[in-house]
N, C-alpha and C positions, 0 to 999 in steps of 0.2 A: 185288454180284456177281449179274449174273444165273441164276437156279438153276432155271429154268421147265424140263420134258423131256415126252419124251412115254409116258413111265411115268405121270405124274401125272391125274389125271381136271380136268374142266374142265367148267363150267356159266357157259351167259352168260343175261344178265336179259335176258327178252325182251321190257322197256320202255327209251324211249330215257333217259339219266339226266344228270343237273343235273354238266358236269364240276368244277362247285366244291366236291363231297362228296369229305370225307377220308378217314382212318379209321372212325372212329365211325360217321360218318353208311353208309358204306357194309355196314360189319359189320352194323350194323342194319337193313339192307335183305335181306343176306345169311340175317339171323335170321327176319327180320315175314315178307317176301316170299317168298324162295325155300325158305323149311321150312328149313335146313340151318344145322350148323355151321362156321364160318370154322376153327375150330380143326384141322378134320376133314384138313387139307394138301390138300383140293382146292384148284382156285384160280377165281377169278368173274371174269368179266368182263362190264366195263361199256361202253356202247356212247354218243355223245350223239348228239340227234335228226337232225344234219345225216351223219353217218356218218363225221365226222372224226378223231374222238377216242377211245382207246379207254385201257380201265385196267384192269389187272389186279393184282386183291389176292389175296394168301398166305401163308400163315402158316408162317413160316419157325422154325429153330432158335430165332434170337435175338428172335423177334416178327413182327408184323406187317408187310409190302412191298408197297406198290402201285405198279407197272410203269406206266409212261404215256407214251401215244404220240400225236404230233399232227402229222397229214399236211400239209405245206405244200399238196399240191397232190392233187385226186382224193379218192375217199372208197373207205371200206369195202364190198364188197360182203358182204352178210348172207346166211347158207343160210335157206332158207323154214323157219321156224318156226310152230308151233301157239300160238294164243293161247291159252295158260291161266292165263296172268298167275304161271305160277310159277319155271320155270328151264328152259332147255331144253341137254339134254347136248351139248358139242363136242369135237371133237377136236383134238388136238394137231395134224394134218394140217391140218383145217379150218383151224386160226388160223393156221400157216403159210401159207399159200397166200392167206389175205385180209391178213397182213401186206407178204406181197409183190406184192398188188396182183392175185392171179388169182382169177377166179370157179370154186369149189369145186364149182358146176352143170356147168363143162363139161370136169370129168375125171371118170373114171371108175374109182371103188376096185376094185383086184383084192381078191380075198380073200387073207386074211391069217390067222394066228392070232391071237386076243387073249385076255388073262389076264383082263382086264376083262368078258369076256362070258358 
């Protein structure tokens, strides 16, 4: 079932990654890389080099969930990120908006309240 909201916090690797990594492999990137724990119910997402592919892992009630999507046609537009080689925070809005195919550059957020801030 998908359980993804936008209550939950979300961090994407801001390198492109290998789509044949699992579980493990990814938890471990989640650990080495991005400082953070997988247990923590954030969720990570992963991106491959040509911007096709994407995967999100979470850690749910019953375990681990990695979400995976693969565009037949078109690719992901990515928001400008800083390279510090460690995670860079997205939103729930953000990842809408590049699963439906729109670039997040050319809207403009009203303010909002957030708990998160």
């Amino acid at each position: 079932m998908f359980n993804l909201n936008d209550s939950m916090r979300y961090w994407l690797y801001p390198c492109p990654c290998d789509m044949r990594k699992g579980f493990y492999t990814l938890t471990g990137l989640v650990h080495d890389h991005m400082e953070q724990d997988v247990r923590s119910g954030n969720v990570y997402l992963f991106i491959n080099r040509n911007c096709t592919c994407l995967k999100a892992l979470h850690m749910e009630n019953g375990g681990l969930v990695i979400y995976y999507l693969k565009l037949e046609k078109g690719c992901f537009t990515l928001p400008p990120m800083e390279e510090n080689g460690k995670s860079h925070p997205f939103t729930w809005q953000n990842l809408m908006l590049m699963v439906q195919g729109l670039d997040a550059g050319k809207y403009k957020q009203k303010k909002r309240w957030n708990r998160h801030k």
